[in-house]
N, CA, C and O of each residue as an XYZ file, in Angstrom:
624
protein
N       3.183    118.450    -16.398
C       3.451    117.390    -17.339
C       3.748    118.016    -18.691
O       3.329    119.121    -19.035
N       4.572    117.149    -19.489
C       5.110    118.223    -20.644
C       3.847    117.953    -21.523
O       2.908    117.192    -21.289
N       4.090    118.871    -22.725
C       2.788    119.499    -24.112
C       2.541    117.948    -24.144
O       1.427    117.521    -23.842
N       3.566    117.086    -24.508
C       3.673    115.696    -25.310
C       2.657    114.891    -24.768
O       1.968    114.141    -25.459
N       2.508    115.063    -23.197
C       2.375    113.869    -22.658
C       0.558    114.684    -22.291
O      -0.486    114.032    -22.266
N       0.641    115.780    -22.120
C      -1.058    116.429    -22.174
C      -1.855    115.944    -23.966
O      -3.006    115.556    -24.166
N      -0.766    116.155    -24.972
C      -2.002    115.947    -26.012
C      -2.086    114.587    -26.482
O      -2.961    114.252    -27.280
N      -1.101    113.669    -25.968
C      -1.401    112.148    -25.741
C      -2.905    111.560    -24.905
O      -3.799    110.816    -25.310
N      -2.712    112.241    -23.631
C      -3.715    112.479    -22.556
C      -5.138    112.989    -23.634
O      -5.711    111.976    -24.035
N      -5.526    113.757    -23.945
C      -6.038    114.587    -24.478
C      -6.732    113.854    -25.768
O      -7.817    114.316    -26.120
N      -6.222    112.808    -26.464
C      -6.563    112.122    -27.661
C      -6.730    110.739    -27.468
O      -7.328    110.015    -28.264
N      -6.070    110.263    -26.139
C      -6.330    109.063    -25.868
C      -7.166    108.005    -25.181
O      -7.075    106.780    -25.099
N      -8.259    109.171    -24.580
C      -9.033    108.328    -23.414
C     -10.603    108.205    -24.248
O     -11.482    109.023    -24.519
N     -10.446    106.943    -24.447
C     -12.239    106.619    -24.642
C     -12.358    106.920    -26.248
O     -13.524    106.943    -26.644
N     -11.584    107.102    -27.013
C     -11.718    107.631    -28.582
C     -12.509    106.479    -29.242
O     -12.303    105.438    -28.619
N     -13.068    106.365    -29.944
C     -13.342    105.133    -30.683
C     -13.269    105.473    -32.193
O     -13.582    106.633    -32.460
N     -12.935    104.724    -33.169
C     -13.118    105.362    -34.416
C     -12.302    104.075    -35.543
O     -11.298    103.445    -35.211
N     -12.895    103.947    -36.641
C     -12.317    103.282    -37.250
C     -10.818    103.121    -38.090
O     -10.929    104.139    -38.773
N      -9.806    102.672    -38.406
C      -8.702    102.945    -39.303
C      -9.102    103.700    -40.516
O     -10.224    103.705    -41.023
N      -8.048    104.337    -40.919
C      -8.105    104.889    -42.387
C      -8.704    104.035    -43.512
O      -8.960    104.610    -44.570
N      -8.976    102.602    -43.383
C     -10.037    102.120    -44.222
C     -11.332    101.980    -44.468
O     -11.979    101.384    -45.329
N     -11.682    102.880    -43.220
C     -13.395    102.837    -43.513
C     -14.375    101.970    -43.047
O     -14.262    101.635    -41.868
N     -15.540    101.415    -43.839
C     -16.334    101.150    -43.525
C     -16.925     99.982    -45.071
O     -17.942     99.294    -45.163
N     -15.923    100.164    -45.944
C     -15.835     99.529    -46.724
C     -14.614     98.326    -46.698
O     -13.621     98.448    -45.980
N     -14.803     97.333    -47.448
C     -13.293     96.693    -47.739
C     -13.878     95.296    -46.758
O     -14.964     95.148    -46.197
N     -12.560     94.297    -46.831
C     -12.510     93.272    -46.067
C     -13.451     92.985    -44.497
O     -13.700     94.090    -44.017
N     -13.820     92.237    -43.915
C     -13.773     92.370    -42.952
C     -12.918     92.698    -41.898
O     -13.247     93.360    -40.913
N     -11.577     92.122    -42.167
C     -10.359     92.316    -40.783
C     -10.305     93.579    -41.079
O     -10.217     94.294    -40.081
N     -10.330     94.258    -42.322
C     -10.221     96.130    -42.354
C     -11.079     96.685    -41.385
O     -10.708     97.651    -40.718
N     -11.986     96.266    -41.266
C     -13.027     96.593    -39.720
C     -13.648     95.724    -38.787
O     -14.746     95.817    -38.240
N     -12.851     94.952    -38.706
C     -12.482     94.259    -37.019
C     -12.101     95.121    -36.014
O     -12.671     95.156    -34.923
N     -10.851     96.056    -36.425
C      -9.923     96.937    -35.634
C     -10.718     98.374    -35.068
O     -10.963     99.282    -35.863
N     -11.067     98.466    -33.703
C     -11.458    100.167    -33.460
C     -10.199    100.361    -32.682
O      -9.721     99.526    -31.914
N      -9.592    101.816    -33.015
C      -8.717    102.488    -32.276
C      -8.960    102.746    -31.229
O     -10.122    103.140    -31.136
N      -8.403    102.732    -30.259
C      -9.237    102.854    -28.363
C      -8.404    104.086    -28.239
O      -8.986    105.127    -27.932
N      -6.724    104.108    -28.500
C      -5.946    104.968    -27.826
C      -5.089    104.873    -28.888
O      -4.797    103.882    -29.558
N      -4.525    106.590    -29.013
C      -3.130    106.723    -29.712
C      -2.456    107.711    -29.072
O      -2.863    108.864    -28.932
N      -1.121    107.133    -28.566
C      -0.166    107.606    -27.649
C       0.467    107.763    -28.329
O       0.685    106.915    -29.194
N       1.249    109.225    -28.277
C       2.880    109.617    -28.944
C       3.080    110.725    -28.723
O       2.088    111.279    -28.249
N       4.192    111.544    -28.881
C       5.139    110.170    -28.559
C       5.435    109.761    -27.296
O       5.226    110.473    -26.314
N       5.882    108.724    -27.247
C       6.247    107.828    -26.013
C       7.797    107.628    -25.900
O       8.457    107.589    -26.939
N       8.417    107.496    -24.648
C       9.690    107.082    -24.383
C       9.609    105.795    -23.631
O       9.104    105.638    -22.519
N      10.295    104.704    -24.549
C      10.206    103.566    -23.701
C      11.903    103.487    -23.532
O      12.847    103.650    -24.305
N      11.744    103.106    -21.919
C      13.543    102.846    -21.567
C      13.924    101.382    -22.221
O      13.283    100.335    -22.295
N      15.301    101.774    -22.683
C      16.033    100.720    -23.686
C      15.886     99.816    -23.191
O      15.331     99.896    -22.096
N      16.253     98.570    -23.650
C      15.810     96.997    -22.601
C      14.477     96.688    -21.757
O      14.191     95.840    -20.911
N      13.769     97.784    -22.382
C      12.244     97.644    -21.297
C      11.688     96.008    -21.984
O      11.627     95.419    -23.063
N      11.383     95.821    -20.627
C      10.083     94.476    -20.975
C       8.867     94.981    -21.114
O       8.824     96.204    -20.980
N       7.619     94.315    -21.394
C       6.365     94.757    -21.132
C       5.665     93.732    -20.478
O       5.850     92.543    -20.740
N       4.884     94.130    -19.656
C       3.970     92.958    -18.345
C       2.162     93.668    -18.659
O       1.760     94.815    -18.464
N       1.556     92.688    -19.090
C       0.054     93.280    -19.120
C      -0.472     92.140    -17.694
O      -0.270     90.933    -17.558
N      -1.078     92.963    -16.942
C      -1.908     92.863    -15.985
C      -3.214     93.125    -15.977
O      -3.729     94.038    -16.623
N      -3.900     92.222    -15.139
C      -5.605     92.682    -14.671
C      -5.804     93.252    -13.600
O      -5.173     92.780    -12.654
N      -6.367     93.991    -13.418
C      -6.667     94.811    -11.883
C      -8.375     94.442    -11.844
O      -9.215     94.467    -12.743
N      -8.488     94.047    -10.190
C     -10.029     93.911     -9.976
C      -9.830     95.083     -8.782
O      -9.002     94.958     -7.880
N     -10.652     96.149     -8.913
C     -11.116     96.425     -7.207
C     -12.518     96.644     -7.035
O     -13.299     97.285     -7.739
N     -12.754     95.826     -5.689
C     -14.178     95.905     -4.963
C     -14.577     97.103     -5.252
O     -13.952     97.955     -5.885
N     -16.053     97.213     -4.602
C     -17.086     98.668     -5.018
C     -16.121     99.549     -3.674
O     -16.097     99.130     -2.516
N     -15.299    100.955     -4.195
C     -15.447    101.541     -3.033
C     -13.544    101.568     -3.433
O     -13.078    102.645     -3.806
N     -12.871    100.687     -3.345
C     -11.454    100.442     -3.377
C     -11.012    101.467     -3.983
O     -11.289    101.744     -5.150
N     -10.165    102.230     -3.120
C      -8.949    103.351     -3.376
C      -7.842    103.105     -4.340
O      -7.253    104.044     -4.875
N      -7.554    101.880     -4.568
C      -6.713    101.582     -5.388
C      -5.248    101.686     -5.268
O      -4.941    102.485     -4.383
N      -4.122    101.079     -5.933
C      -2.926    102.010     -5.354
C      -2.616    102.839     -4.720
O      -3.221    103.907     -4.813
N      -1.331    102.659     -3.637
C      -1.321    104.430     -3.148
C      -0.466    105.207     -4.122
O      -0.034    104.557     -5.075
N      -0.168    106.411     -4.051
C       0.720    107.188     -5.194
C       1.868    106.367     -5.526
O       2.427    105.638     -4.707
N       2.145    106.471     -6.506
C       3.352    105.635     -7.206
C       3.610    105.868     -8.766
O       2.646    106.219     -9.446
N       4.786    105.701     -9.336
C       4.776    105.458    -10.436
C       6.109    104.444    -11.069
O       7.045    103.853    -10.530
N       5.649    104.598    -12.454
C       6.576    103.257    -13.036
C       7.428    104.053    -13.386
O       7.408    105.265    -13.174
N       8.728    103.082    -14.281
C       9.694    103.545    -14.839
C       9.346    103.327    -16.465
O      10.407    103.437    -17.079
N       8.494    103.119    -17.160
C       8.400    103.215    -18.413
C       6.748    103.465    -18.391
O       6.132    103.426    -17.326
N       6.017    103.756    -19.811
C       4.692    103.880    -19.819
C       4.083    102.959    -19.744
O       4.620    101.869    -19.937
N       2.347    103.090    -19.347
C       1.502    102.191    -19.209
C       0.321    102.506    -19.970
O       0.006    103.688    -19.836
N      -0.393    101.883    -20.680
C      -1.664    101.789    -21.539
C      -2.609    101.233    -20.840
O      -2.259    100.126    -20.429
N      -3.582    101.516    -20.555
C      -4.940    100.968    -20.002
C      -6.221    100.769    -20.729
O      -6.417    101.419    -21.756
N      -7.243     99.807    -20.226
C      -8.087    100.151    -20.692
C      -9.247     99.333    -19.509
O      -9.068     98.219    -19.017
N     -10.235    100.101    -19.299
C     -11.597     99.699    -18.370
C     -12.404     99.149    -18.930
O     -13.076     99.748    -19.770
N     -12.654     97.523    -18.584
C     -13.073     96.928    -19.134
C     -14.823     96.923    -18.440
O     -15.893     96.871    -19.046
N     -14.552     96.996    -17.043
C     -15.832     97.017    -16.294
C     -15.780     98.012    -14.727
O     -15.062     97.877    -13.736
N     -16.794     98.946    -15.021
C     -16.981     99.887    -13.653
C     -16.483    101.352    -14.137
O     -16.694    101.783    -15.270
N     -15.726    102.127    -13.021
C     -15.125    103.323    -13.231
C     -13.853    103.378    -12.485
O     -13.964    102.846    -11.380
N     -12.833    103.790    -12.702
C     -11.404    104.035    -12.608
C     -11.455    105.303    -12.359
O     -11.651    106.154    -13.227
N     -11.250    105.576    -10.929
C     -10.805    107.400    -10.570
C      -9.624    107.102    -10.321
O      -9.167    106.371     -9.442
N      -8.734    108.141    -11.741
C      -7.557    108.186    -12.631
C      -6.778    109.785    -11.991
O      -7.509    110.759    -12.169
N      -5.721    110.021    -11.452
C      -5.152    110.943    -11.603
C      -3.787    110.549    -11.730
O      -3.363    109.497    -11.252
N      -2.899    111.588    -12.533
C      -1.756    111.332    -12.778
C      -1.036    113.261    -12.522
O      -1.740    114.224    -12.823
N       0.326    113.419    -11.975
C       0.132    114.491    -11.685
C       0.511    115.823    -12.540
O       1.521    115.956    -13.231
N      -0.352    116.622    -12.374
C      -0.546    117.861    -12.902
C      -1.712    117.657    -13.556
O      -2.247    118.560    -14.200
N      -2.059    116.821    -13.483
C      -3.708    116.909    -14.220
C      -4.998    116.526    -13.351
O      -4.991    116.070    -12.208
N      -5.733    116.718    -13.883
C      -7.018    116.961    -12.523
C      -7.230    115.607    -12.835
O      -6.960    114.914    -13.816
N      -8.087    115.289    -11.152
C      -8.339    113.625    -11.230
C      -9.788    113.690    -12.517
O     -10.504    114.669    -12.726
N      -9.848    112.653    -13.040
C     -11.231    111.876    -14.053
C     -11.043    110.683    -13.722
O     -10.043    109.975    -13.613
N     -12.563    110.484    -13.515
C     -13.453    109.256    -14.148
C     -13.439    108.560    -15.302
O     -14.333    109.051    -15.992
N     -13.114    108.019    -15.665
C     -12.900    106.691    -16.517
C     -13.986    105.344    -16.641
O     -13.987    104.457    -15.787
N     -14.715    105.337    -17.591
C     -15.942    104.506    -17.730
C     -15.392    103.174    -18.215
O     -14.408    102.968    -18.926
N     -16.402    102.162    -17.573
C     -15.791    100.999    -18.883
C     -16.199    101.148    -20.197
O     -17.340    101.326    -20.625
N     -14.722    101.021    -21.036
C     -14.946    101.677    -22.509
C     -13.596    102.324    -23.060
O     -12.951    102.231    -24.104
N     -13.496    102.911    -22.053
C     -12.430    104.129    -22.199
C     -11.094    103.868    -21.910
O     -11.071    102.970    -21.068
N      -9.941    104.237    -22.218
C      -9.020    103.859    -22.389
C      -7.963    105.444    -21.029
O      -8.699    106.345    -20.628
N      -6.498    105.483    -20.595
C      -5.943    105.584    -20.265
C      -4.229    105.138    -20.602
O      -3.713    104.036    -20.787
N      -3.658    106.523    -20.583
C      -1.893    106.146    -20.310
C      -1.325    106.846    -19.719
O      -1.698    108.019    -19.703
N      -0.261    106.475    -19.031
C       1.051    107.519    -18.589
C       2.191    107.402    -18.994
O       2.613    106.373    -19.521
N       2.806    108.358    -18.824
C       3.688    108.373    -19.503
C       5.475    107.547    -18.629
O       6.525    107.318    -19.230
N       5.183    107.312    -17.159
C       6.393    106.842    -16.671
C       7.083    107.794    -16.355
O       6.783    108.966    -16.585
N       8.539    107.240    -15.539
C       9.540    107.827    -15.274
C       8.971    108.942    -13.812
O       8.430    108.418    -12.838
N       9.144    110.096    -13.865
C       9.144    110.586    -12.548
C       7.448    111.263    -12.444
O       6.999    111.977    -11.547
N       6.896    110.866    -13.413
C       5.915    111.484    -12.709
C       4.365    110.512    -11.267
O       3.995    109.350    -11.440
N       4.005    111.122    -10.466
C       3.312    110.354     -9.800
C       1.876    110.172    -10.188
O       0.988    111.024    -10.126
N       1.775    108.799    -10.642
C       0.512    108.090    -10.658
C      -0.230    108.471     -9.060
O       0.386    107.931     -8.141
N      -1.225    109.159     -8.695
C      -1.815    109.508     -7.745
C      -2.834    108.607     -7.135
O      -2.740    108.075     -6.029
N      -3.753    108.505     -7.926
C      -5.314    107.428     -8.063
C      -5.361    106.569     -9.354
O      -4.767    106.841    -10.398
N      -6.159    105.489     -9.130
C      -6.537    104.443     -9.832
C      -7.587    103.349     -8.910
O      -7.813    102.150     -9.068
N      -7.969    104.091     -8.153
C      -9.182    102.864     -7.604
C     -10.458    103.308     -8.229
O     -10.804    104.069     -9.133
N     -11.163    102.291     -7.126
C     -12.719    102.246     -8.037
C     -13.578    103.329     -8.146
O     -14.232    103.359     -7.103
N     -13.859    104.099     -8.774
C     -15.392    105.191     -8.364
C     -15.972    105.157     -8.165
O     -16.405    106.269     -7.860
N     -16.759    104.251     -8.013
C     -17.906    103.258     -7.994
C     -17.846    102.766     -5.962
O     -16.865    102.285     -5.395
N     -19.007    103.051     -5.407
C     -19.066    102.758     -4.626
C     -19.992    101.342     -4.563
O     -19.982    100.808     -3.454
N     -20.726    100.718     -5.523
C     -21.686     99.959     -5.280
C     -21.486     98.848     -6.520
O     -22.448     98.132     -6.798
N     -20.304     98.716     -7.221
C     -19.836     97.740     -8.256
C     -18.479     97.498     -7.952
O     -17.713     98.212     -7.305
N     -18.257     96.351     -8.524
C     -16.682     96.493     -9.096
C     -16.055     97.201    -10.082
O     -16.767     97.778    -10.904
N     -14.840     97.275    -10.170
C     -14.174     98.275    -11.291
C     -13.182     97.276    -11.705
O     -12.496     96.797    -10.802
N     -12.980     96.874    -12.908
C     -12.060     96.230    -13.695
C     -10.991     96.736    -14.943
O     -11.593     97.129    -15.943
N      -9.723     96.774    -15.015
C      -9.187     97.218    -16.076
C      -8.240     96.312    -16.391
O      -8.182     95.281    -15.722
N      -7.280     96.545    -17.524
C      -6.277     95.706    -18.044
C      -5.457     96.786    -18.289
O      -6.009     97.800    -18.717
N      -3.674     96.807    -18.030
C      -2.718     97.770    -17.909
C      -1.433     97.045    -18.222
O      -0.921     96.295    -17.392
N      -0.727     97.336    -19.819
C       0.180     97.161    -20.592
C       0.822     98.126    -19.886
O       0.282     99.213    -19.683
N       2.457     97.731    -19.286
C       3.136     98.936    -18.523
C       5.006     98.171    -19.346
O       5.338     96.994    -19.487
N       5.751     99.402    -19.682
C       6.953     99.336    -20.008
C       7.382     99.252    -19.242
O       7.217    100.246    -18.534
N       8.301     98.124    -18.590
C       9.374     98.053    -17.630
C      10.729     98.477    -18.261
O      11.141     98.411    -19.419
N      11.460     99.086    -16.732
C      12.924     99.569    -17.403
C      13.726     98.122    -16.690
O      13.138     97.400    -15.885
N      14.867     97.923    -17.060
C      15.458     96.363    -16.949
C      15.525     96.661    -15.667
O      15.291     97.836    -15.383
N      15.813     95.827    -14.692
C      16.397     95.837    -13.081
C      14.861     96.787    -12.302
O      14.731     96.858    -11.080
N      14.184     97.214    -12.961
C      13.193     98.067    -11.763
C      11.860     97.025    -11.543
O      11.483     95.988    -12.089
N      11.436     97.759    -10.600
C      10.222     97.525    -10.321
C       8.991     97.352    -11.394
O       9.159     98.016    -12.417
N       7.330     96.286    -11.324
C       6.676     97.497    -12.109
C       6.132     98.631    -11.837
O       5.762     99.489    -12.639
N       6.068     98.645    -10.455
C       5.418     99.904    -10.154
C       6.202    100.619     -8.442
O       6.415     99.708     -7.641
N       6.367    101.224     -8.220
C       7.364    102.341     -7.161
C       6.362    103.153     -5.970
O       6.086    104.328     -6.209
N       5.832    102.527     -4.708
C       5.086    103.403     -4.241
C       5.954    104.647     -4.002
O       7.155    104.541     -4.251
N       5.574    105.568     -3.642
C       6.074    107.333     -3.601
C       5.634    107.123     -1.678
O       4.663    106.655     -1.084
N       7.028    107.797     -1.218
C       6.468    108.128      0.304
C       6.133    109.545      0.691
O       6.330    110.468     -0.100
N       5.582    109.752      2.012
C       5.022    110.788      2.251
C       6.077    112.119      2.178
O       5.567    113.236      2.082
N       7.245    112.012      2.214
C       7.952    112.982      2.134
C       8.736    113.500      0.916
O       9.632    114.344      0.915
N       8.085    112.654     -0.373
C       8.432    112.945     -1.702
C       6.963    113.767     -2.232
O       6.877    114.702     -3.028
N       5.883    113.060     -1.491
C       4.630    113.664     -1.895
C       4.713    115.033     -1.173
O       4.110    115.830     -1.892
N       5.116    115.561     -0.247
C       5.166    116.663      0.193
C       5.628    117.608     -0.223
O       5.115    118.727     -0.247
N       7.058    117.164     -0.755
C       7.933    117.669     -1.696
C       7.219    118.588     -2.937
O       7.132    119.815     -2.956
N       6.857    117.873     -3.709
C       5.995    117.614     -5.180
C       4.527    118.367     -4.892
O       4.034    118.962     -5.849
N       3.922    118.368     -3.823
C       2.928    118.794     -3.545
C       2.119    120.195     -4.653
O       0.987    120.256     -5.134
N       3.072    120.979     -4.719
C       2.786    122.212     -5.710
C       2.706    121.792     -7.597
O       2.284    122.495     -8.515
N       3.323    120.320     -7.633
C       2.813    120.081     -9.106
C       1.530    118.921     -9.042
O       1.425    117.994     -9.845
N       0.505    119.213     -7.809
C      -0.678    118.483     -8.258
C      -1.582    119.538     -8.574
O      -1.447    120.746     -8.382
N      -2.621    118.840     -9.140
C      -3.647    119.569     -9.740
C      -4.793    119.506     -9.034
O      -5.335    118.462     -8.672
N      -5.353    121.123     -8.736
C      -6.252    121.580     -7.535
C      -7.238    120.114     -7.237
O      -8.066    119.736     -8.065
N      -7.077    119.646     -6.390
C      -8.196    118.801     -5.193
C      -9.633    119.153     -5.774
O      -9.904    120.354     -5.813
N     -10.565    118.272     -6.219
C     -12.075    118.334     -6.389
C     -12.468    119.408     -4.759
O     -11.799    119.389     -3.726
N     -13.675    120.209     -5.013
C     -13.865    120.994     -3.754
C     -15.219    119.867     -3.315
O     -15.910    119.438     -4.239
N     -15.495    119.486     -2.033
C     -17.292    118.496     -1.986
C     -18.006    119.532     -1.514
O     -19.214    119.408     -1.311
């Protein structure tokens, strides 16, 4: 995955922190906590945007590999989200914490529940490109393909 899209990754999951105004001032000046700051981002020209809810049962695998044609913003509202996107090692994702990808060719791997004994809940802002899908499962013979840009398998 390129530098861009690792120190997006890297600054964006679970941050919390207030705006450049502090802790002083108005109230709406601290209403706002920053969850995630993504950049840069490429959104395809004419993209729409579709925010969705995802529920999965305790245990649920979640999507199979796939990805979109523009980026997606997340955030876990309840449970844990086992998150991989490829070239980066799979994580856990708490409710709290935030998630993005970046789109286009890379494969969204995991996104089901971690949680064997709860539900897992999130909400996912995704850029559509005009005429596509929102989301593209990947078949077994593209994953085979690609195989050498995932990131080493957890060992049990």
């Amino acid at each position: 995955m390129s530098d861009n899209a690792q120190h997006a990754h890297a600054h964006g999951h679970g941050g919390h922190g207030h705006g450049a105004t502090g802790e002083d001032g108005p109230s709406w000046t601290r209403a706002a906590t920053m969850l995630q700051d993504a950049a840069p981002i490429t959104v395809p020209e004419g993209a729409s945007a579709m925010t969705i809810h995802v529920a999965w049962e305790p245990g649920d695998p979640g999507t199979p590999p796939h990805r979109h044609s523009g980026p997606a913003f997340g955030y876990v509202v309840e449970g844990a989200v086992r998150f991989e996107l490829e070239g980066e090692p799979e994580r856990v994702i708490e409710a709290g914490g935030t998630f993005w990808e970046p789109g286009g060719d890379a494969i969204h791997y995991q996104d089901g529940n971690a949680l064997s004994d709860a539900r897992t809940e999130f909400v996912v802002t995704m850029m559509c490109a005009p005429g596509k899908p929102m989301l593209e499962l990947v078949d077994e013979e593209e994953l085979k393909q690609r195989a050498h840009l995932r990131a080493p398998r957890p060992t049990v």
